[in-house]
C-alpha positions as CSV (number, residue, x, y, z in Angstrom):
1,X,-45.6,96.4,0.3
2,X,-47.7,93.4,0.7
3,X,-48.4,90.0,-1.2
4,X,-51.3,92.1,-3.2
5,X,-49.0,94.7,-4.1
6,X,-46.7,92.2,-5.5
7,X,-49.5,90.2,-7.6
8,X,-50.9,86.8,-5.7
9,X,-53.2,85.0,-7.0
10,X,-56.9,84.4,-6.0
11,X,-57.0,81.7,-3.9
12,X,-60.7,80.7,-5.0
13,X,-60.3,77.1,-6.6
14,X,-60.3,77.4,-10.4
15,X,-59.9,81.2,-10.7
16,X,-56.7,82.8,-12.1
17,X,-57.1,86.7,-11.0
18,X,-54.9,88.4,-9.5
19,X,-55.9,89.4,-5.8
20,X,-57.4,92.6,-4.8
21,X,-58.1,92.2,-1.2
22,X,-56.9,89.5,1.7
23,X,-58.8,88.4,4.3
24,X,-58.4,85.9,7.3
25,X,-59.5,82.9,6.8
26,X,-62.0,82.6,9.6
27,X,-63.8,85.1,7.8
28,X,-64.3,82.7,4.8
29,X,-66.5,80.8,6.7
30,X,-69.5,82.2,6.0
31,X,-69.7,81.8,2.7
32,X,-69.7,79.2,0.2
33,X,-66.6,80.2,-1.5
34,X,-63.9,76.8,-2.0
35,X,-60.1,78.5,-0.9
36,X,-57.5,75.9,-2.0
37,X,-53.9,76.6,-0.3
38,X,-52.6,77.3,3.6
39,X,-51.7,80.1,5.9
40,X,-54.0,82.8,8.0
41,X,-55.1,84.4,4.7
42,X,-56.9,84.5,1.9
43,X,-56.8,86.4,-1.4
44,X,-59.5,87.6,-3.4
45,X,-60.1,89.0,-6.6
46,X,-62.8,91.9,-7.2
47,X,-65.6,89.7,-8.1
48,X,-65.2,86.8,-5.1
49,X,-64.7,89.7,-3.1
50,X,-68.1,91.4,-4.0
51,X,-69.4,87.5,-3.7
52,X,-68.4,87.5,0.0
53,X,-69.2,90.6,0.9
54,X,-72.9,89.7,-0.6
55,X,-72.7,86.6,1.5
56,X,-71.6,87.8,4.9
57,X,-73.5,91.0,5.4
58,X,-76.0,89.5,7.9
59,X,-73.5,88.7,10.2
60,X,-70.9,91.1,9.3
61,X,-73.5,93.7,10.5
62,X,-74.6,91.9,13.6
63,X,-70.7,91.7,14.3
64,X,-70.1,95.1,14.4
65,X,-73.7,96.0,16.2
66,X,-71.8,93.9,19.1
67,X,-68.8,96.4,19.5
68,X,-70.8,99.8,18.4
């Protein structure tokens, strides 16, 4: 059972979700979301992850076109 399992919060700057997905940090990168807090990962909720998902596509896809 992980830290989304047991109900983090999003760890967007001003939102008070709870988390749906966790990504690494790195990852956050490439978009303009703010992340407040420390460690390797971040939290989202549904609609910051849709946000970054929007966001990184480009080079999401270009990432995996690499290693295919």
């Amino acid at each position: 059972m992980g830290k989304v399992d047991k109900g983090v919060p999003c760890s967007v700057q001003g939102c008070k979700n709870s988390a749906e997905r966790s990504i690494s940090r790195n990852q956050i990168g490439g978009s303009d979301l703010k992340v407040s807090g420390e460690g390797r990962r971040a939290y989202l909720c549904h609609e910051h992850y849709k946000q970054w998902k929007k966001a990184t596509k480009d080079s999401r896809d270009l990432e995996r076109t690499r290693f295919g």
